[in-house]
N, C-alpha and C positions, 0 to 999 in steps of 0.2 A: 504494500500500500504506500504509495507516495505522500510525504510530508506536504507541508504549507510553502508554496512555491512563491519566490520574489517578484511582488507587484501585485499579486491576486488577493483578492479583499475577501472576506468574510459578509456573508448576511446576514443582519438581524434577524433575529425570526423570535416567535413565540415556543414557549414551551412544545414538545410534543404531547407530552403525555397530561392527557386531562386535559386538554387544548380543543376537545372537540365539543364536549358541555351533549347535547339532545345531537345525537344519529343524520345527521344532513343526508335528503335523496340524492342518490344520485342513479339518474336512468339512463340505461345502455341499450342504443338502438344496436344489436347484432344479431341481425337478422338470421343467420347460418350455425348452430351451437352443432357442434363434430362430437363423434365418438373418436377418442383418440385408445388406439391400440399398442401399447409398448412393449417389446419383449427383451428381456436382460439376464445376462446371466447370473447365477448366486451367488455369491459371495464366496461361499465355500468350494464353488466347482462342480456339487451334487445341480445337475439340470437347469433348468430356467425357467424364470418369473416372467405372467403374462399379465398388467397392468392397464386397466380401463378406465378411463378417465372422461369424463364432458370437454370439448376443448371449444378451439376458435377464438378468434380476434375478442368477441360480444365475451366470453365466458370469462379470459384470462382476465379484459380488463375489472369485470365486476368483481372478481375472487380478490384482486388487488384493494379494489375501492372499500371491500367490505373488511380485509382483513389491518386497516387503517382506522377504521371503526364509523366509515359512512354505511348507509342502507340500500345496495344496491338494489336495481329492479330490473332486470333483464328480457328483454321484448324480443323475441325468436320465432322462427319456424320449426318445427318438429314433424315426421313425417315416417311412414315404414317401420319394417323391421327395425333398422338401425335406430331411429327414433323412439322405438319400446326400446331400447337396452337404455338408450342417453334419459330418458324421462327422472327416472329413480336418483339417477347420477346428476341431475343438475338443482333435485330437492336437496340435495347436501351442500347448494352450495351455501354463500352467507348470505341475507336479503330474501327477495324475491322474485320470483317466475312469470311472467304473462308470455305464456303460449300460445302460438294457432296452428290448431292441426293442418297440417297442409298432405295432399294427396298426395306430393313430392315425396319420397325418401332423404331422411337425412344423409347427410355425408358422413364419411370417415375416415382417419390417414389411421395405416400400421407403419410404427417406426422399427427399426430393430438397434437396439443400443448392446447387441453383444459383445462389439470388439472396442465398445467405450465409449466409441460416436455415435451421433444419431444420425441411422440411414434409414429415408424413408421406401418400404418397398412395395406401398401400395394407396392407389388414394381413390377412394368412389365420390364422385361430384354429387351435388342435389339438384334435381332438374330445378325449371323456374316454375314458381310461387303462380297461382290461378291468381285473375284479376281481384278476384270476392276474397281470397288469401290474404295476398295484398295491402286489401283496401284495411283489416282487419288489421293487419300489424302495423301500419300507418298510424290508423286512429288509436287503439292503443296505444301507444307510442306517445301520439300529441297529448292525448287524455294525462297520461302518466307522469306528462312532464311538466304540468299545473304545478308548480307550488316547488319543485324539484330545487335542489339546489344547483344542479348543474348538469347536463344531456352530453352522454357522447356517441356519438354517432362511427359507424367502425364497417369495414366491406364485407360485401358478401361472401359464402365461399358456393361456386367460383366469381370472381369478378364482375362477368356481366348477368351473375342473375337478375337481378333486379335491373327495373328503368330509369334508366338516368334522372329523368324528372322528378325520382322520389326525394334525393336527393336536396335539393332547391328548394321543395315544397316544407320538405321537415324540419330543415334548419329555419325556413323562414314564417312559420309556424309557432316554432318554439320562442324564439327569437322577440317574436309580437306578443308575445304574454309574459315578456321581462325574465326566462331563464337563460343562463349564459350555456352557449353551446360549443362544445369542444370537438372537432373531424379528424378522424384518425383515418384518414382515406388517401388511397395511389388513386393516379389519372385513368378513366375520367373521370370518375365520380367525384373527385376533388374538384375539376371544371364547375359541375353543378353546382354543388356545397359551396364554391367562392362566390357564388350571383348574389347571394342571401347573408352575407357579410358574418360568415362563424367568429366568435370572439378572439377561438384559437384551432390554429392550424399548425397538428403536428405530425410531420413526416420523417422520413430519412433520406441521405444524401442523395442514393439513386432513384428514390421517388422524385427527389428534387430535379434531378436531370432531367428524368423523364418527362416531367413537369413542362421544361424549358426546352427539351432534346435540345443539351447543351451540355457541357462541360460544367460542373462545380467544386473542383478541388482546390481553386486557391478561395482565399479570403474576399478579396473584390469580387470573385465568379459568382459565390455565393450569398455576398451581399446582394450585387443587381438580379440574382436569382431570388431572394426574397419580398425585393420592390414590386417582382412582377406581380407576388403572391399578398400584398399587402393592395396594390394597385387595383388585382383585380376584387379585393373584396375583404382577405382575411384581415382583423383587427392586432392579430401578433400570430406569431409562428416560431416554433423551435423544430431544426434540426437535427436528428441525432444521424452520429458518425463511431458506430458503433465505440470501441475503447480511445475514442477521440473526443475533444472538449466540442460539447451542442454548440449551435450558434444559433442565440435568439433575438430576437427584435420584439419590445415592449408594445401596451396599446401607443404610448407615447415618442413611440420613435427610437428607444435607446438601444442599443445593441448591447449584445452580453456572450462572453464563452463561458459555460458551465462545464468545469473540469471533473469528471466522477473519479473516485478512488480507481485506481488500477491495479488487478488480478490478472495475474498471468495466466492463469485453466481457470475454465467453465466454461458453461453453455449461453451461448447469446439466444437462442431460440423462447422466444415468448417477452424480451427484456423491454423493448418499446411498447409491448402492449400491458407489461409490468407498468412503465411508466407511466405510460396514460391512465390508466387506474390510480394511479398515488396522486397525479398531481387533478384527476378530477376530486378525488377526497378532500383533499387539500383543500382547493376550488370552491369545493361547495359548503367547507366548512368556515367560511369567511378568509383564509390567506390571502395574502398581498399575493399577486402575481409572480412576480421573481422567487419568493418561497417556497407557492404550488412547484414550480419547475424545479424547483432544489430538492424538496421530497420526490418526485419524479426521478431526478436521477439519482439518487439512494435509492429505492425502489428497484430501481432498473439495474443498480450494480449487484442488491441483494438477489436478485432472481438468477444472475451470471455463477451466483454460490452454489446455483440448484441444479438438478437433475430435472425438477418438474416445471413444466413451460407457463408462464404468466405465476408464478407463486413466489414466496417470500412471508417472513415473518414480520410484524410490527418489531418487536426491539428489536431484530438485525438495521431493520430500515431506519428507527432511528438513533442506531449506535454507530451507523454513516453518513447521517444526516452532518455532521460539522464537516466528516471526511470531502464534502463536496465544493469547490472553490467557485468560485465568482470571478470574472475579471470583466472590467469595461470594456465594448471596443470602441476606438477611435471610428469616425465617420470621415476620415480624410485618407 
């Protein structure tokens, strides 16, 4: 873990613990919850461990928000066989469930983590959602998000199940009855989601390309790569770069590197949708904005400790919560 580096500032922040007072909502548009199938080998050598899990963008970040101590509420499709096994598996998680049964089958990835990595070697898609489906996890959705402390909105699996248009309508739905909306979404559906001004838009570096199909490795690249995303709509936006310092831009224009502790092994897999889960917590439990994103990436580095994708414990996250640095960036 690296010390406190020269020139990088510390943030204020409020206590963590007992800091949240009454449970703040926070609602999770993720539309697509998986069955995730792991298989690993024992410890001991005697055979191997076959591990089921609820997964997905929607699941990880709610498991995050809830185990921070907000009330997640998770707005899904469920559907099929696969959809009876994940049912039981997603009443465990923290919060709650608004399901629509959908004639689709759910989805599922099998990982195999025998030889210590995670290789995936199998993945069933979920068809697309009937329009009455749809219309039902939509409304839900806006219903749910009445009084919320904060909505995030997250992709399908796969990409273009749904229609673009749901997008624009959601955010700017939610948006009109005064909750702040957080888009965890790759192009296009990022396109949509920026018409309806999200408060916050957070992606990674090569979403960001894709974004601009352009180059964003230096600093300037990804500066004018966030104008565009400010430009067309988003109110702030943070970057992650996986074991490299985020690069965010404030509602106010400020620029920021957030340096995370760095670990040399673990799993990156689930750590951005770790983070969006902590800094919606965060978010919706009244934090200053620069804060939310510091619990985010505590959050995100406690998940890199784990074997399980979107998880992490409260005191890991925040017994790395100071581990995480601040630096201003200049705008010249």
């Amino acid at each position: 873990m690296d010390g406190p580096r020269a020139g990088v500032e510390r943030v204020p922040r409020r206590p963590p613990s007992g800091s949240w007072g009454l449970p703040p909502r926070v609602v999770v548009f993720g539309p697509n919850p998986l069955l995730t199938v792991t298989i690993e080998a024992r410890p001991d050598g005697a055979g191997e461990d076959v591990h089921l899990h609820p997964g997905g963008q929607g699941v990880w970040v709610a498991r995050m928000a809830g185990q921070l101590g907000a009330d997640p509420l998770l707005c899904g499709l469920v559907g099929g066989e696969i959809g009876a096994t994940i049912r039981p598996l997603l009443d465990a998680l923290p919060g709650q469930c608004r399901i629509v049964d959908s004639h689709a089958g759910s989805g599922c990835v099998v990982a195999d983590r025998r030889s210590g990595q995670r290789r995936v070697i199998a993945v069933a898609w979920s068809p697309p959602p009937s329009r009455h489906e749809l219309d039902d996890l939509f409304s839900l959705t806006c219903a749910a998000a009445l009084g919320a402390g904060a909505v995030v909105v997250c992709n399908p699996f796969p990409g273009e199940g749904l229609p673009l248009e749901i997008y624009a309508s959601l955010v700017s739905n939610v948006r009109a009855n005064g909750t702040p909306v957080l888009v965890d979404l790759s192009s296009p559906r990022l396109d949509s989601a920026l018409e309806s001004g999200p408060d916050l838009v957070k992606l990674n570096d090569w979403e960001l390309a894709e974004y601009i199909a352009g180059p964003v490795d230096t600093l300037d690249q990804r500066r004018a790569a966030v104008a565009r995303l400010t430009d067309a709509g988003a109110a702030s936006v943070v970057v992650t770069r996986a074991a490299e310092p985020a690069y965010a831009v404030s509602p106010d224009g400020e620029a920021f590197e957030l340096i995370p502790p760095r670990f040399e092994r673990g799993s990156r897999e689930g750590c951005g949708d770790t983070m969006m889960g902590a800094v919606a917590a965060a978010w919706a439990s009244g934090q200053q904005w620069l804060d939310a994103l510091v619990y985010g990436m505590a959050a995100g580095a406690a998940n890199f400790l784990r074997h399980g994708l979107g998880s992490g414990l409260r005191p890991v996250v925040e017994e790395l919560l100071d581990q995480v640095r601040v630096r201003p960036v200049g705008t010249g």
